[in-house]
Every structure is written in C-alpha cells, then in structure tokens.
C-alpha positions as CSV (number, residue, x, y, z in Angstrom):
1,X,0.0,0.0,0.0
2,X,2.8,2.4,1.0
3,X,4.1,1.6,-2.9
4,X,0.9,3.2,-3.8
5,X,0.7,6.0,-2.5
6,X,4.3,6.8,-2.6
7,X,4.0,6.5,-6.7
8,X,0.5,9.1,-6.4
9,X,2.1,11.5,-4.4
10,X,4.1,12.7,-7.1
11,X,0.6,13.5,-8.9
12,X,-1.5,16.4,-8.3
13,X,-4.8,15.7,-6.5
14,X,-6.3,17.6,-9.6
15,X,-5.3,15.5,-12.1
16,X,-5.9,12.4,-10.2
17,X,-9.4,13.8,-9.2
18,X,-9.6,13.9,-13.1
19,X,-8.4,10.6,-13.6
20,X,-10.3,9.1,-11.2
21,X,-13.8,10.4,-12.3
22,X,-13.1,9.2,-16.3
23,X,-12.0,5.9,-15.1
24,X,-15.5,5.8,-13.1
25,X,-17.2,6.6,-16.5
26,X,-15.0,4.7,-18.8
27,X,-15.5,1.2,-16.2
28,X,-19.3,1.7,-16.8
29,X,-19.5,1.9,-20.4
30,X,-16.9,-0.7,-20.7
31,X,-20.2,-2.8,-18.1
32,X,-22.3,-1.9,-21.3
33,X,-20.1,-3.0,-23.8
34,X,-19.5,-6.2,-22.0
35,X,-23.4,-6.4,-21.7
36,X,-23.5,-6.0,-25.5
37,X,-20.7,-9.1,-25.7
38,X,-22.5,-11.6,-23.6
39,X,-26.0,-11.0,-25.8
40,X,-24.0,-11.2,-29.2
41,X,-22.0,-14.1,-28.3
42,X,-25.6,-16.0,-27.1
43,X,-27.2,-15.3,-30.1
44,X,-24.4,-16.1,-32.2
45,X,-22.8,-18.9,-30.6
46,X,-20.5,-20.3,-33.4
47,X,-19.6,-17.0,-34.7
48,X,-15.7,-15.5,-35.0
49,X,-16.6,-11.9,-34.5
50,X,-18.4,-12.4,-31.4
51,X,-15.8,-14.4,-30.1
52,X,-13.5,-11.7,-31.2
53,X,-15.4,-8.6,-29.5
54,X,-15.5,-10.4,-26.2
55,X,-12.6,-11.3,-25.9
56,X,-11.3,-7.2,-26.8
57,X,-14.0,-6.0,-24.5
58,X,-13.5,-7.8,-21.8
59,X,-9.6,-7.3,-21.9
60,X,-10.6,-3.4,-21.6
61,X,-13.2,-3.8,-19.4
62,X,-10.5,-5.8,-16.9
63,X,-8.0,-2.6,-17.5
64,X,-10.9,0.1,-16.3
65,X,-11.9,-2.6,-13.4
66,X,-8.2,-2.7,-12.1
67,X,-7.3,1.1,-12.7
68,X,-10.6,1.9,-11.2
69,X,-9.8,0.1,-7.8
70,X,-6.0,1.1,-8.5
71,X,-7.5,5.0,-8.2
72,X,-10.1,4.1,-4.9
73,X,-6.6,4.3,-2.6
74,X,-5.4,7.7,-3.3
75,X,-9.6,8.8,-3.5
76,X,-10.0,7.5,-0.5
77,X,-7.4,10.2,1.3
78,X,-8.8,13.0,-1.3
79,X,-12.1,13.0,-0.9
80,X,-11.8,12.1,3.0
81,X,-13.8,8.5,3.5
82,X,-14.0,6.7,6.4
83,X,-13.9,3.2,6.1
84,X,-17.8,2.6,5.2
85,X,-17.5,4.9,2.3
86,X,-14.1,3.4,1.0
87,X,-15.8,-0.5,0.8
88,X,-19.2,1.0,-0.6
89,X,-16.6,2.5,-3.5
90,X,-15.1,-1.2,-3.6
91,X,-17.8,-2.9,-3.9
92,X,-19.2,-0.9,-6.3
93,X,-16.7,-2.3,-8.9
94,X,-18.3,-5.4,-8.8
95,X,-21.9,-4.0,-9.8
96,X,-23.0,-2.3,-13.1
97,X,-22.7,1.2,-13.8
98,X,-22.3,1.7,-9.9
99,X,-19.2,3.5,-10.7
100,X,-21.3,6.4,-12.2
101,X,-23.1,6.9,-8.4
102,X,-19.8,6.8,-6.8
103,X,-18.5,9.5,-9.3
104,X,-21.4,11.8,-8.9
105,X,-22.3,11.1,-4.9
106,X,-19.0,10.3,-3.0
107,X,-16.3,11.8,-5.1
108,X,-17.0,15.3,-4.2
109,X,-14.8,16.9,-1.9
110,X,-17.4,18.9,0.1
111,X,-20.0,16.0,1.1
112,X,-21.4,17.3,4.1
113,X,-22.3,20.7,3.3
C-alpha cells in the first residue's frame, strides 16, 4: 500500500481527481459494452466476430476494473472517507454502472455541506 501511494504523491490531487472520475465513466461503459458481448456471443454462438469482441471487450473492461480500484486508494485520502465509504466505492466495482453513483455522490470533496 505504502508503494501506492508513494507512486500518487508525485501527482496532483487535480489531475488524479480527473483521472479518477473518467476511469468511473469509462469502467461503466466498458459494463455496457461487455453487456453488449455476452447477448451477441448468445445469439451467435458459433460466430468468429463475437468471439473476437469479447474477448477485446472484456480485456478493456478488466484494464478500467483494475485502474478503477487502483485509483479508490489515493480517492479515499482525497475525498476524505472513512472506512464505510471506501468499501461502498469497492464494492461498487463489482456491480454495473455503480461506478457512475460513486462519481457523482461520494467523489466530491465537500459531502457534508
């Protein structure tokens, strides 16, 4: 964890603020996409290019997934969260478009006001 943080701290909390709310966005519609995959690839079981698109999609969707909870550490100390809002942020990588709620609802640096 100290690795972490020790390679963010050379970052300005702007620019990971920035960082953080497009990977939110981008892990989302890569959810979408995926969803896309998984209806193609049962309608068109035997199919090349549906076996193709998954397998891309879900390649990108794994790089947003791991960036995104890559990105929840530094958050966490940015945007001040105790413990309860830090695992609602984790476990909202493992739901769709969750990521969205957590962009527009706990990454905002001025919660309580």
């Amino acid at each position: 964890m100290n690795l972490i943080e020790k390679y963010f701290s050379k970052y300005p909390e702007e620019k990971l603020i920035r960082w953080f709310k497009q990977v939110c966005l981008a892990e989302a519609v890569s959810w979408f996409l995926l969803f896309t995959a998984m209806i193609w690839i049962r309608e068109d079981k035997d199919g090349l290019l549906p076996t193709i698109y998954i397998i891309i999609i879900g390649n990108i969707h794994g790089l947003f997934f791991s960036l995104y909870l890559l990105l929840l550490l530094p958050s966490r100390k940015i945007f001040n969260w105790d413990d309860e809002d830090f695992i609602f942020g984790l476990c909202a990588a493992f739901f769709p478009f969750a990521t969205i709620w957590i962009d527009k609802k706990l990454a905002t640096k001025n919660r309580n006001d």
